[in-house]
C-alpha positions in Angstrom: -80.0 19.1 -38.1 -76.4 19.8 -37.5 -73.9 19.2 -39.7 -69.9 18.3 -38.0 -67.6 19.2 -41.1 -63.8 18.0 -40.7 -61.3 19.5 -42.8 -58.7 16.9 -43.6 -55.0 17.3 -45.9 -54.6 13.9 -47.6 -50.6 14.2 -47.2 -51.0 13.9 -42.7 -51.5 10.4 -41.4 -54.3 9.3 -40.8 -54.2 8.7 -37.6 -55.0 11.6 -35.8 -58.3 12.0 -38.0 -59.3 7.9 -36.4 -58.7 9.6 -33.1 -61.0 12.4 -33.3 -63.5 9.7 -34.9 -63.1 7.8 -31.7 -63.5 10.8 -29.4 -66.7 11.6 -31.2 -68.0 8.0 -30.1 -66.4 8.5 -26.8 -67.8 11.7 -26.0 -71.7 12.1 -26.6 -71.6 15.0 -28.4 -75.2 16.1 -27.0 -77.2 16.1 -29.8 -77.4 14.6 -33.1 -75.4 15.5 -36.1 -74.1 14.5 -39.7 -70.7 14.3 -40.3 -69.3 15.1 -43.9 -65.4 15.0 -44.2 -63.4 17.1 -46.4 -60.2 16.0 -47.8 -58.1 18.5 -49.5 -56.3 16.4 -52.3 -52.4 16.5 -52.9 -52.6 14.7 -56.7 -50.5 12.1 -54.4 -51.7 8.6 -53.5 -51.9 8.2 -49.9 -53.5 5.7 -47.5 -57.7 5.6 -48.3 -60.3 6.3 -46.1 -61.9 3.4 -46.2 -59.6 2.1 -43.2 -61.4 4.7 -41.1 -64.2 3.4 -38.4 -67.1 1.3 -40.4 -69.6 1.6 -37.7 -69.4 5.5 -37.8 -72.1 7.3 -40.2 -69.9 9.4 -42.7 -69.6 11.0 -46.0 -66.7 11.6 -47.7 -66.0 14.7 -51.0 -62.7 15.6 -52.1 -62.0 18.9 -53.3 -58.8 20.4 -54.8 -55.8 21.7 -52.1 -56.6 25.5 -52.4 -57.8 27.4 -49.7 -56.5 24.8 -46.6 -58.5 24.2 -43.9 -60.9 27.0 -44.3 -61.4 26.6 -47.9 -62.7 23.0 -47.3 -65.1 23.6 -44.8 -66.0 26.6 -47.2 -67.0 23.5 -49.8 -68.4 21.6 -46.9 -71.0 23.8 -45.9 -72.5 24.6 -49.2 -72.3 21.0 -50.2 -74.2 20.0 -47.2 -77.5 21.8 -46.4 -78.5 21.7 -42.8 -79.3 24.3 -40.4 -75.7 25.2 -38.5 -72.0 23.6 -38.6 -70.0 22.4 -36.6 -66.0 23.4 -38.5 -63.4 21.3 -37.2 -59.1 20.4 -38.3 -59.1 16.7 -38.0 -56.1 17.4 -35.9 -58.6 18.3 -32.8 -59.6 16.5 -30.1 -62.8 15.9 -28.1 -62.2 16.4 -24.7 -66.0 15.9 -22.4 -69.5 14.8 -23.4 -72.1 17.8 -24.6 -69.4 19.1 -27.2 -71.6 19.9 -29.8 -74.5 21.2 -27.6 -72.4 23.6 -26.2 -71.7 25.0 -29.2 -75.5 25.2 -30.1 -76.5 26.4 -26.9 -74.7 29.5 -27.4 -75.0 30.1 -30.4 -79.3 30.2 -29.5 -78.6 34.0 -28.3 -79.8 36.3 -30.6 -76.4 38.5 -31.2 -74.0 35.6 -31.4 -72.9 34.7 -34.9 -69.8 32.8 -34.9 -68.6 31.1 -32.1 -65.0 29.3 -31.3 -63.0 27.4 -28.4 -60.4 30.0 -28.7 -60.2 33.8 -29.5 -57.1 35.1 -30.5 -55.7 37.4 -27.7 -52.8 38.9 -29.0 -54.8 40.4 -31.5 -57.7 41.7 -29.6 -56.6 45.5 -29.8 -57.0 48.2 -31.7 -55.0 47.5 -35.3 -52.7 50.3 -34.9 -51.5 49.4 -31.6 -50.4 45.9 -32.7 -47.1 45.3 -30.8 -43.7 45.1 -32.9 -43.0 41.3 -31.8 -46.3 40.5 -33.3 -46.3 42.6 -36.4 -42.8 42.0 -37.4 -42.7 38.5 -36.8 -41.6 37.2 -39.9 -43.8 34.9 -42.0 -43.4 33.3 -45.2 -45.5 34.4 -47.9 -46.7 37.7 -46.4 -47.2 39.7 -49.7 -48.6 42.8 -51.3 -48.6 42.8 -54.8 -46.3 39.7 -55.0 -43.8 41.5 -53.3 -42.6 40.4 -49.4 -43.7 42.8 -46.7 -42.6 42.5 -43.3 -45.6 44.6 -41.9 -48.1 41.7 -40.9 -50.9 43.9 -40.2 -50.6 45.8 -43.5 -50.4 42.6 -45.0 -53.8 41.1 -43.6 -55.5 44.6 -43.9 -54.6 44.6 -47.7 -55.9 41.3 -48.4 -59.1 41.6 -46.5 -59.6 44.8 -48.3 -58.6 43.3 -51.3 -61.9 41.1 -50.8 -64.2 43.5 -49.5 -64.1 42.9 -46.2 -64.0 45.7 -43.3 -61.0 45.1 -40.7 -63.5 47.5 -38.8 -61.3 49.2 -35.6 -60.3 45.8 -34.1 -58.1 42.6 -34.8 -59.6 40.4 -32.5 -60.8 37.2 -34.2 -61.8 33.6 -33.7 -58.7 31.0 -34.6 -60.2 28.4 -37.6 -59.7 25.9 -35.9 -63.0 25.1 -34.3 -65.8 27.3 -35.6 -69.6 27.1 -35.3 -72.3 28.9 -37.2 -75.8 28.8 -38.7 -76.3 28.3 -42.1 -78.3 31.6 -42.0 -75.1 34.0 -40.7 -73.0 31.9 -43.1 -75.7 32.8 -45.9 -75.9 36.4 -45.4 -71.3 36.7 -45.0 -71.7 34.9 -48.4 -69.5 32.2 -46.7 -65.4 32.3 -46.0 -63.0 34.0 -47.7 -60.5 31.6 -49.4 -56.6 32.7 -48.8 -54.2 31.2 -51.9 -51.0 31.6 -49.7 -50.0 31.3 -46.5 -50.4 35.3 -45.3 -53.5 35.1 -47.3 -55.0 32.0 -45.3 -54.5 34.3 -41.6 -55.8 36.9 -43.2 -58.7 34.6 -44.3 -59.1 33.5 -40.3 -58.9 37.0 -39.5 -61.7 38.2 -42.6 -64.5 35.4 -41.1 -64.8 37.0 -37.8 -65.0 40.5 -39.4 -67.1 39.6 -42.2 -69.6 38.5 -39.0 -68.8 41.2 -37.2 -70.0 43.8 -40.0 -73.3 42.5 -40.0 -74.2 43.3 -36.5 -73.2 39.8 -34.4 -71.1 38.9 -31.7 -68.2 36.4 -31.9 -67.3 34.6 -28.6 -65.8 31.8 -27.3 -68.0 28.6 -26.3 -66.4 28.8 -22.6 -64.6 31.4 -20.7 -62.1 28.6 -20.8 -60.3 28.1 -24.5 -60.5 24.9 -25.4 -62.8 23.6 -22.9 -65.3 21.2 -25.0 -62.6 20.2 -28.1 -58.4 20.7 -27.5 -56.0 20.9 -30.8 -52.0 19.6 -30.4 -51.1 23.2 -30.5 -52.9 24.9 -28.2 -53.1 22.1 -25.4 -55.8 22.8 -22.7 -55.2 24.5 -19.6 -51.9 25.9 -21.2 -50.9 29.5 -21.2 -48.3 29.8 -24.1 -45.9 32.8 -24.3 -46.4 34.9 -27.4 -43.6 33.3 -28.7 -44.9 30.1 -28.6 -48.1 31.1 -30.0 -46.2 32.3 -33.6 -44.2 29.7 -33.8 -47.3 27.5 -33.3 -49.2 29.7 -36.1 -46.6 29.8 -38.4 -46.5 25.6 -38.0 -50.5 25.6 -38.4 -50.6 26.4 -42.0 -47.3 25.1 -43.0 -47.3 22.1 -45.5 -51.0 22.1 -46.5 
């Protein structure tokens, strides 16, 4: 069985987590699945999920806000044993039929471990030769030893180091915000590393792909297309953003949770 886990910040409307629910009824997804939700808890009282869609086979856990989007479907995965997950931001979108076994398909080949609707471009090169616009763009709470740094890449290298993690010779990665995995790869990575901060959360996106990467598998996208089975808001399909756009959008991406 696969498991669909949705990551979910309880201080967002609601809304845009009943329209992925209804895409997933519009959209056979393929194959069958159970979906857990995550809800990463403010301490604030919001609107219950008990309004979303009755006729739709869920379960719900709450978890404390640490680790956003990545450190809930880190709790969702080990609190739901099946054998591969489907990672999803409730902010997504499902966007043709056979979304989930597309996903599966791939992920059948023998030296694919992690797979994603969108790898991050900019960043597949060589660490050193990271351009100035991307390595200087200024993020809040990039840090070394609680002190600011301005060097992005030294920033993300420290912290993965900091957990063990080899940033091997490349910085391409798979963006969190639709991920797919067995429960075996997951397993032998030990799961995702969990960021505290903002800086520390990309450098967490950044630390699953090389964490699979280490042990000897393949990430890749689930099309030569991004976004070609599930869309998100900032990354709309068929769209070619300039670099520019792509920060700003990353910067807006773990904002706020």
């Amino acid at each position: 069985m696969v498991s669909v886990i949705i990551s979910y910040y309880d201080r967002y409307e609601i809304k845009d987590l009943h329209r992925l629910l209804a895409d997933m009824k519009r959209y056979p997804a393929g194959l069958p699945f159970r979906l857990l939700i995550v809800v990463n808890s403010s301490g604030v009282v919001r609107p219950s999920l008990n309004s979303l869609p009755t006729s739709f086979d869920y379960e719900v856990i709450r978890r404390e806000n640490r680790g956003y989007n990545i450190g809930a479907w880190e709790e969702g995965w080990r609190y739901q044993n099946d054998e591969a997950y489907l990672f999803m931001q409730h902010e997504c979108r499902i966007v043709r039929s056979g979304w989930l076994k597309a996903f599966d398909q791939i992920s059948q080949l023998p030296d694919v471990g992690l797979i994603g609707e969108s790898l991050a471009q900019e960043w597949d090169q060589p660490w050193e030769s990271i351009e100035e616009e991307i390595r200087y763009y200024e993020m809040h709470e990039h840090e070394i030893a609680r002190k600011p740094i301005r060097d992005r890449v030294a920033c993300y290298k420290h912290h993965l180091k900091s957990w063990q993690i080899d940033p091997l010779n490349n910085a391409g990665h798979l963006q969190s915000l639709v991920l797919y995995a067995k429960r075996k790869v997951l397993e032998e990575i030990d799961g995702f590393p969990i960021g505290n901060n903002y800086g520390e959360a990309i450098a967490s996106e950044i630390g699953i792909s090389k964490k699979v990467e280490a042990i000897g598998y393949q990430i890749t996208q689930v099309h030569t297309k991004p976004f070609r089975y599930i869309s998100h808001p900032q990354w709309t399909q068929n769209s070619n953003p300039t670099l520019w756009n792509m920060l700003v959008a990353l910067q807006a991406r773990f904002m706020n949770r």
